[in-house]
C-alpha positions in Angstrom: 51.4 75.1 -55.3 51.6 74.6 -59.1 48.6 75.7 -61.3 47.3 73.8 -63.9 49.3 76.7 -66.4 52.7 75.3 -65.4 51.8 71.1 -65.1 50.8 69.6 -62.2 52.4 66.4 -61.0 49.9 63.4 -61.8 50.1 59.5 -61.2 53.7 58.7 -62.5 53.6 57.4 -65.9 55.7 57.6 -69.4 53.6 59.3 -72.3 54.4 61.6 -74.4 53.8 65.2 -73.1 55.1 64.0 -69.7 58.3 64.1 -67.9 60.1 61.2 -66.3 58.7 61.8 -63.3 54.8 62.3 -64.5 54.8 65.9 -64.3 52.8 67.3 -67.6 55.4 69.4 -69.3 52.7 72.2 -71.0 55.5 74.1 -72.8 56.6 71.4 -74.8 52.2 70.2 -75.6 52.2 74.0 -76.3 55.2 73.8 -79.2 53.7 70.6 -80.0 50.6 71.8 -80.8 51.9 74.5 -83.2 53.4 71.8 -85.4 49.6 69.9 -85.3 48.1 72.9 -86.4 50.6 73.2 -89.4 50.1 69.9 -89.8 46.7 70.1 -90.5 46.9 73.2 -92.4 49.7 71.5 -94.6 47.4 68.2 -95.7 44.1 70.9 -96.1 46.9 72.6 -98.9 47.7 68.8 -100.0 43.4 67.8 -100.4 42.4 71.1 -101.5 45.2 73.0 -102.8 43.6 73.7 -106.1 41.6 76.1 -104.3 44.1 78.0 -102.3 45.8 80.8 -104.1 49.3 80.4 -103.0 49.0 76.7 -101.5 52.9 75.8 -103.1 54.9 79.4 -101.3 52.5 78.5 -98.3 54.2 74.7 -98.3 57.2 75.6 -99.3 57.7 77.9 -96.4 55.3 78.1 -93.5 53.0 74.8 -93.2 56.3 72.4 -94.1 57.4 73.7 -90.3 55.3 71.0 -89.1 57.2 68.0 -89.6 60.7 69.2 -87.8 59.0 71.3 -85.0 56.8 68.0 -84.0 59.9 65.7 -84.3 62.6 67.6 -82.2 59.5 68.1 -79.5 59.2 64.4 -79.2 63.1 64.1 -79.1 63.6 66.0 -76.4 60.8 64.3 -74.6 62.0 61.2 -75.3 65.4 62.5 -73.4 67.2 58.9 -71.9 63.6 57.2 -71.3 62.3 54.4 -73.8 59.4 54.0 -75.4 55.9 55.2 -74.9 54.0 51.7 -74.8 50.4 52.2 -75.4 50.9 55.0 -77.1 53.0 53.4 -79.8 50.6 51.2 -80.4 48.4 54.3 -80.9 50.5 56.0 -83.5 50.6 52.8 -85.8 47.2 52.3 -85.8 47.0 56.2 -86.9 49.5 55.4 -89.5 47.7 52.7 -91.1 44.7 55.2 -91.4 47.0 57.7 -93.1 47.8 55.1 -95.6 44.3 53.7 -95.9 43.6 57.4 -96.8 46.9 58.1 -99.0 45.4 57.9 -102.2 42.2 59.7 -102.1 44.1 62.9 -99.9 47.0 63.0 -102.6 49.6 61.9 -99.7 52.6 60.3 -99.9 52.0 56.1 -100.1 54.4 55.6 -96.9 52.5 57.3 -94.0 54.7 59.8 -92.3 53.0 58.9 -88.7 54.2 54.9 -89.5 58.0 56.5 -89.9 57.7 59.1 -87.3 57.2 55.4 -85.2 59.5 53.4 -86.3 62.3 56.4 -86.2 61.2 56.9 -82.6 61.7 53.7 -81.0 64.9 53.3 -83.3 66.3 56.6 -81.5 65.0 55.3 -78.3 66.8 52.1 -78.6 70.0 53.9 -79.7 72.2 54.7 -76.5 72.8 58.8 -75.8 77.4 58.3 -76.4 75.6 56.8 -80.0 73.3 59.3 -80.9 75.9 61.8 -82.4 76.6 58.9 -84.8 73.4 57.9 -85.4 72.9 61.4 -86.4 75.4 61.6 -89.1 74.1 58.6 -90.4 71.0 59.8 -90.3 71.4 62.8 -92.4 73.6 61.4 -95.2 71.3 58.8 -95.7 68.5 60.7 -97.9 71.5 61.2 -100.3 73.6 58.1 -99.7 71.1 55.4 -99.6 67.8 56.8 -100.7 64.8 54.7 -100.1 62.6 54.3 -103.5 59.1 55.8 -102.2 57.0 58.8 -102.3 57.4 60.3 -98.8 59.7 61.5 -96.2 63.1 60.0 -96.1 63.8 57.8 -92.8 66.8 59.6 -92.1 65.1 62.9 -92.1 63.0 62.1 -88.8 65.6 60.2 -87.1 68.4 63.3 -87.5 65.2 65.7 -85.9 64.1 63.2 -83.3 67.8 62.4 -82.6 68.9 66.8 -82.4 65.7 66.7 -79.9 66.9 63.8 -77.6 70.8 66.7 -77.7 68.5 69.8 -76.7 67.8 71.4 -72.9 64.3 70.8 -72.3 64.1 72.8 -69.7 65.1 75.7 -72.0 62.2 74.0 -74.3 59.8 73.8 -72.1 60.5 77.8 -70.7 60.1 78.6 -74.7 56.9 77.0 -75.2 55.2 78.8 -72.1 55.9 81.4 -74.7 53.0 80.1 -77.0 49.0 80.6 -76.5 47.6 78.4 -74.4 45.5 77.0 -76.6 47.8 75.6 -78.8 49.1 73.1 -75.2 45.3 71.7 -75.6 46.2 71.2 -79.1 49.2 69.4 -78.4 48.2 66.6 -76.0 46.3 65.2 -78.5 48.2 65.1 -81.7 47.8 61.1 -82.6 43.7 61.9 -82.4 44.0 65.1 -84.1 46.5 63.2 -87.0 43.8 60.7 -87.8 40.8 62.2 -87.4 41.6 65.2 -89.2 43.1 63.0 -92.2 39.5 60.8 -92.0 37.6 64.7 -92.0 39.7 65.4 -94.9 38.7 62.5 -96.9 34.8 62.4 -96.2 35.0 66.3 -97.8 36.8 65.1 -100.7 34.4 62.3 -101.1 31.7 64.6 -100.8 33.1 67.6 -103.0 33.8 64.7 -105.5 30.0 64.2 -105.8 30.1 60.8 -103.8 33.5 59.3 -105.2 37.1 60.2 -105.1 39.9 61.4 -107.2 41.1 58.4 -109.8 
C-alpha cells in the first residue's frame, strides 16, 4: 500500500503536481516548492532589497534559481498531456495580480506568471518530434528577436518548459524525494503562494511607506 510520502492514487484528473493517471507525484511538488520559496525570497530582495546587505550576489546567484527550477518541473509534468484547464485560468488571474502589483514591488511591467502561461500552453500545443525545434527557436530568440519590455524574455521559459517536457520524470521525481518534506506542501500550491505573497509584499511596502507607495 502506498503512504501518503510516495502519492497516493486519487480520482483521475490532470493538474499540475499529478501524473496522467492521477497519482500525486510528491517528488516533483517537493522540487517545486524549492523554486516557490526562492521565488518568494527573490521578490522580498526585489521590495526590500535596500535593506538586505548583499541582496544583488544573493540574486545574482541563489534566489534567480527560481525561475528555471519551477519551469523544467512543470515541463516535465506537462510530458505529452495538454493543458491544465482550471488551473490555467488560475495562473492568469495570478498574473494580472502581479501586474496590478508591478509598480509599487519594483517588478518587471510584464508579469512573469502571465508568460510562464502563455509559454506553457504554447509548449503544450507544440507536438514532442517539434519540440527540439521549438527549442532552438526558443533560445535564439532573446538575442534574435528581442521583445521591447522589462521582464523575462518569452523564449527563456519556453526553452526551460520545453528541456522539461525532454527529461525522465521518473528520474525527477526519485530526485525530489531527496528534498524535505516540507518543501512538497510548499509546492502544491505555488499559483496561491505567487499571489498572495506578491499582495503580502505590497500591503508592507504600503505600510513601511507610511500609508503610500514608492513614486
Amino acid at each position: 500500500m502506498s503512504s501518503k510520502a510516495e502519492g497516493r492514487p486519487t480520482r483521475k484528473r490532470s493538474g499540475i503536481g499529478r501524473s496522467a493517471c492521477g497519482i500525486r507525484l510528491v517528488g516533483h511538488d517537493a522540487l517545486r516548492g524549492v523554486g516557490v520559496v526562492l521565488m518568494v525570497a527573490d521578490h522580498g530582495l526585489v521590495a526590500f532589497g535596500s535593506g538586505f546587505g548583499g541582496g544583488l550576489l544573493l540574486r545574482a546567484t541563489v534566489t534567480r534559481a527560481s525561475l528555471p527550477l519551477f519551469c523544467v518541473v512543470a515541463g516535465a509534468l506537462l510530458g505529452g498531456r495538454g493543458v491544465f484547464g482550471w488551473r490555467m485560468v488560475q495562473m492568469v488571474g495570478a498574473g494580472l495580480v502581479g501586474t496590478a502589483l508591478a509598480g509599487p514591488l519594483g517588478m518587471p511591467s510584464v508579469d512573469v506568471m502571465l508568460l510562464f502561461t502563455v509559454a506553457l500552453a504554447g509548449v503544450a500545443a507544440t507536438p514532442g518530434r517539434w519540440r527540439p525545434v521549438l527549442l532552438v527557436v526558443a533560445v535564439l530568440q532573446p538575442a534574435t528577436w528581442p521583445v521591447g519590455w522589462s521582464g523575462y524574455q518569452p523564449g527563456l521559459l519556453v526553452a526551460l518548459l520545453a528541456i522539461g517536457t525532454m527529461l525522465d520524470s521518473a528520474r525527477l521525481e526519485a530526485a525530489g524525494r531527496r528534498v524535505p518534506a516540507v518543501f512538497a506542501v510548499v509546492g502544491r500550491y505555488p499559483v496561491s503562494i505567487y499571489a498572495g505573497h506578491l499582495a503580502a509584499f505590497a500591503a508592507a511596502v504600503f505600510v513601511m511607506g507610511g500609508g503610500r507607495f514608492p513614486a
